[in-house]
N, C-alpha and C positions, 0 to 999 in steps of 0.2 A: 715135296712138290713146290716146284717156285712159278713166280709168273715168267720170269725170263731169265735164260743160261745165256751168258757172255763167254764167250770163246774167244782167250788174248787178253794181256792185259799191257796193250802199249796204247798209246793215246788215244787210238778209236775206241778201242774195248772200255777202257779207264773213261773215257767222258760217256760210253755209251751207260756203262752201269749207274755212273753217280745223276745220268740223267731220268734214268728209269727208277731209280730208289728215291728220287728227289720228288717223284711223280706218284709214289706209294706204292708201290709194286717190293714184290718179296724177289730178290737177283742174287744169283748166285754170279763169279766170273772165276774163272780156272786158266790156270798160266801152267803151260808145261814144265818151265825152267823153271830151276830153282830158286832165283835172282829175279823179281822184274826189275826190266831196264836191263837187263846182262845178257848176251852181248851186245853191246850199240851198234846197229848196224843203219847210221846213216852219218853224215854229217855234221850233225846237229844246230845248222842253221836255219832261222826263224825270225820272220817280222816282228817290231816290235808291236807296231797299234793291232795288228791282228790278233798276235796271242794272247794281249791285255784283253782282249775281248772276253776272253775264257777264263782267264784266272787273274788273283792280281799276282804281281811280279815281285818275286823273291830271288835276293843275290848268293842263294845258298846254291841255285838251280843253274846260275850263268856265268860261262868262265871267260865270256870275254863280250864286250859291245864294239861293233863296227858303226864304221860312219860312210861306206860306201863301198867300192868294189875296181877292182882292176881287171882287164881281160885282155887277155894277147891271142895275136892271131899268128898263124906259120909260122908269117917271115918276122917275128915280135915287135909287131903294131902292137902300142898300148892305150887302150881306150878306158880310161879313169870316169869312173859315176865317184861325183863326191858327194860331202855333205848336203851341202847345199843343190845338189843335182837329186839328191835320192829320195827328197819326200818321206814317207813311212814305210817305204820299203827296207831303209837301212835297218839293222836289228840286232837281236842276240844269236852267241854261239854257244848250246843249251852245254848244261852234265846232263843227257841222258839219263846214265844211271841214277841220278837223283831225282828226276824231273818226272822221269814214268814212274816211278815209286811212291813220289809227291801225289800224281792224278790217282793214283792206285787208291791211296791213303784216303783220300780227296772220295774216291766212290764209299769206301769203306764205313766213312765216318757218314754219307749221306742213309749208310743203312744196307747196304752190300754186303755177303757175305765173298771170302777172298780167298782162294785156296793154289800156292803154290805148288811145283812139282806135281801138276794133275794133267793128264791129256785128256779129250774126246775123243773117243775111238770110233766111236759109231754113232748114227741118230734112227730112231725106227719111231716113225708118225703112226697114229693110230685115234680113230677119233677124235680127232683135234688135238691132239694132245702128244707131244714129242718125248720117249724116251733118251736121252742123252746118255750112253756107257762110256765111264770116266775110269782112266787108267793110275792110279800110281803106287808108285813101286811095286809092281807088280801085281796088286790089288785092285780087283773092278767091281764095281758097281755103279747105279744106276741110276739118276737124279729125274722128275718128270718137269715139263717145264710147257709153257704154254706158246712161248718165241725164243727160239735159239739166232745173238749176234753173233756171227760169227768175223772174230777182229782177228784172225790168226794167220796174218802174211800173206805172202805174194803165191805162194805155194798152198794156199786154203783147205783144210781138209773138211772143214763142215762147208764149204763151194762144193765140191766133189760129192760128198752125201744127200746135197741136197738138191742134187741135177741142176745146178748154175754155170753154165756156160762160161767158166773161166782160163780156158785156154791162150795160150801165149804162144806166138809165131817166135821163129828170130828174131823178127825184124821190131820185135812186141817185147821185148825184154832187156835191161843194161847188166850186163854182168860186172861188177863192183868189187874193188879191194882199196882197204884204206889202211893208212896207217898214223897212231898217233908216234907222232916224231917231237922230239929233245934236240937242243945244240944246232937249230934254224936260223937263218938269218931272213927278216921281212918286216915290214912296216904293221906293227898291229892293229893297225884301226883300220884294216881291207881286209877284205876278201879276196881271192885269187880266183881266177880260170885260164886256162891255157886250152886252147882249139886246137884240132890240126887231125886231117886222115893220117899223118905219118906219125904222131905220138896219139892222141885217142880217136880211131875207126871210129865214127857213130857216137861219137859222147864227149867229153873231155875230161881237165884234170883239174882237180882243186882244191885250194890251201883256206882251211878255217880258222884263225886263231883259238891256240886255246890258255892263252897266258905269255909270260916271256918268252922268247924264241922256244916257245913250243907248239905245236896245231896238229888237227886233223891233216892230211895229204892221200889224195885220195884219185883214182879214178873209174869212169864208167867207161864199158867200151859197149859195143852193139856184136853179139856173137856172130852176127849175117855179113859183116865186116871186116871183123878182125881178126888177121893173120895169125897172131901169138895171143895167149892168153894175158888177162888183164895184170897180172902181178908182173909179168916178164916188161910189157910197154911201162907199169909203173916206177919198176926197177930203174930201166934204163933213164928215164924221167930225173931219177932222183940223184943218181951218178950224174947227173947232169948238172944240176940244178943246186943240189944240197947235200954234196960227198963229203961234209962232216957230219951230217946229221945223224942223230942214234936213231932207231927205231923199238919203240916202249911196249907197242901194243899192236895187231895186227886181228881186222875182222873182213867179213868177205860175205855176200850173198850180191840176189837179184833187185832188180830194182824194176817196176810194170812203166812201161812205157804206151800201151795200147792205145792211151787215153779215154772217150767212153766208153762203159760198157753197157750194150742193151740193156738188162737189167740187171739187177742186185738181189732180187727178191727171188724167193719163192713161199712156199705153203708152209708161212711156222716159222722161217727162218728168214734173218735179214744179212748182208754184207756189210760191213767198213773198212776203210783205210786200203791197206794193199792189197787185202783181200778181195776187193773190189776195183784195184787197181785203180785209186783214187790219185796217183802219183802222176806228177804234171811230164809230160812228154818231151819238155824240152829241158826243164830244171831239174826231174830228179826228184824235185820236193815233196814232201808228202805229209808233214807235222799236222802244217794249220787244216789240209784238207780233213784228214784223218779223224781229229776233234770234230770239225763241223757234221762229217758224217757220222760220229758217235752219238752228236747229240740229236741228230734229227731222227736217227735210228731209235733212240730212246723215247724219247718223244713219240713217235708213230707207236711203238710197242706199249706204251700208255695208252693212247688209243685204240688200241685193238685189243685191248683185255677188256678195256672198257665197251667195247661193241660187243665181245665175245664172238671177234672174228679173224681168223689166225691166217686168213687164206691170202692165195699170192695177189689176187686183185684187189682184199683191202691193204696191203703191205705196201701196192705202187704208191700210196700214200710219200711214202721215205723216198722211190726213187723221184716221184719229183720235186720235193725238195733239195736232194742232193744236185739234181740232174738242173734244176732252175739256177741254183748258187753257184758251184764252180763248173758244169758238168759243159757249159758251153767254154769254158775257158780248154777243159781238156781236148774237146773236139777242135776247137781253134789252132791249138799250138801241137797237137798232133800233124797236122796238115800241114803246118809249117816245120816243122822237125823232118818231116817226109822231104821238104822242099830243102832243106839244109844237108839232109845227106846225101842228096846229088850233087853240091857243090864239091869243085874239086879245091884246093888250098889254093890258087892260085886267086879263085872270086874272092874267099875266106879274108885271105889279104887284101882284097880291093875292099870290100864291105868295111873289113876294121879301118883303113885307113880313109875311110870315108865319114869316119863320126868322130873322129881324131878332138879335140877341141871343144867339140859342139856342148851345149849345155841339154840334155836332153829331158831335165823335167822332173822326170822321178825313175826312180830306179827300177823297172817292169819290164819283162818281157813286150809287153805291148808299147810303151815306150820309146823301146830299143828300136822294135820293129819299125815303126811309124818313122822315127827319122832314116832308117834304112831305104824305105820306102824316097821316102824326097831325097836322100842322095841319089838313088840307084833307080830310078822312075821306070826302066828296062828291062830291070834284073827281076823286078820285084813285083811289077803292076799289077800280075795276076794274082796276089793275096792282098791285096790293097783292101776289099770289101770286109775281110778278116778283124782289119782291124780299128778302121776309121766307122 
């Protein structure tokens, strides 16, 4: 019997347990794979001041620091956010694999119990109280648990058991393939992106350092979009761009673009991270949200053991904390991601060579926006309330 089964243990899951054992609660958390942190399936780009919020900073966990960001448009307009332009947004480019291991540890040690190679196959509420049937290797059995988090990706299967409305349009999803690449040529201390309907439909492409001419290279594409699949535009990309470069490692999934979702909650059970599709609609990113929503999840599930009330109206608790913090930011740049993929490359290029120069402040989507805005007063006016 525990007070709370975490399902997933990538940074929502991992912050959500060590917040719920930190809080006195008995938690168990179950990672299907047999690796946490394996396979990395992002980026692994992240602010700095934000994630020092959550843990302090270890250089065991980060393979590279940037100091700003480069982004080309079509016709390759390059519009440079530097040091001094990027405020706290500039950051690190995590080890994954070390870094979910670390949070994992990190709940572990708050008093979590930690069980790899285990799945949730089913949930069956009954009296308050949730059976959770866990799979592994071929052995099942039964754990009871009072709140089931469920932090188990973009594809959620405790969403699905537990009637949460987590469906995904096309137009609601980035299909993603990345590659770490060897033997690159680029400036280490940027980030890359590359726009354009004729290399990423719906999304773009992007280079994260991860040491000497080596990095993440990666793209997202929007399947309601794109002609060929995301590896074949990646391909083409890289014969372009970096025909000596080796390719070391190769990882591939979804990435939730829907931005809010009504709720997260139901009776017993809470969402985080992608599984709640906590992932920013324009950036892709999903690290910092992920944490945030693990620990608010935790948090509220402390509170509801402590009420001895499991039910989905004490649970909104969590959605509006999540939904106060970042949840307007996701509705925000949903609306403008909408508004960006009716541009055809020809705007694309007018917009990028409209910020050419400019010093824009700090390194943000809303940032970026806002000077978009006062170049492009025309283009843009009707999202103008969005952001100012």
């Amino acid at each position: 019997m525990y007070d709370v089964v975490v399902v997933g243990a990538g940074p929502a899951g991992s912050m959500a347990a060590k917040t719920a054992a930190e809080n006195g609660l008995d938690v168990l958390m179950v990672e299907k794979r047999q690796e946490i942190g394996v396979p990395v399936r992002c980026a692994e780009g992240v602010s700095k001041a934000e994630l020092a919020e959550f843990v302090e900073i270890d250089k065991k966990w980060i393979a590279a620091e940037v100091i700003g960001a480069k982004i080309y448009s079509p016709d390759g307009s390059e519009v440079i956010l530097s040091e001094e332009q990027a405020g706290n947004e500039v950051g690190y480019i995590l080890e994954r694999k070390i870094f979910d291991r670390y949070l994992a540890r990190l709940a572990a040690k708050a008093g979590a119990d930690v069980i790899v190679k285990t799945s949730a196959v089913d949930l069956i509420r009954k009296d308050d109280i949730v059976k959770v049937k866990l799979r592994k290797m071929g052995e099942e059995w039964e754990v009871e648990s009072k709140i089931v988090i469920g932090a188990d990706g973009v594809e959620s299967r405790i969403g699905k058991l537990a009637g949460i409305d987590t469906t995904l349009k096309l137009s609601e999803i980035e299909s993603c393939v990345q590659y770490l690449m060897n033997n690159i040529d680029f400036d280490p201390n940027y980030t890359y992106f590359w726009i354009g309907n004729e290399i990423a439909p719906g999304g773009y492409i992007w280079l994260f350092p991860k040491g000497e001419n080596a990095a993440n290279v990666g793209i997202g594409v929007m399947p309601a979009k794109a002609k060929r699949k995301p590896k074949e535009y990646l391909d083409n990309f890289i014969k372009q761009k970096f025909e000596d470069g080796k390719i070391v490692e190769i990882v591939a999934g979804g990435v939730p673009v829907k931005g809010e979702i009504k709720t997260a909650v139901a009776d017993n059970v809470m969402l985080a991270g992608d599984a709640a599709h906590h992932a920013d609609p324009i950036t892709g990113g999903g690290i910092i949200n992920a944490m945030k929503a693990g620990k608010y999840a935790g948090i509220v599930a402390a509170q509801a053991i402590e009420s001895k009330n499991y039910s989905a109206e004490f649970l909104r608790r969590y959605d509006m904390l999540w939904k106060n913090d970042f949840g307007q930011k996701l509705r925000r740049n949903k609306i403008l991601q909408e508004k960006i993929l009716k541009m055809d490359d020809k705007t694309l290029n007018k917009l990028a060579r409209s910020l050419a120069g400019k010093n824009l402040g700090e390194m943000s989507v809303r940032s970026i926006v806002i000077a978009l805005i006062k170049a492009n007063p025309r283009l843009l006016w009707d999202i103008k309330d969005l952001f100012y």
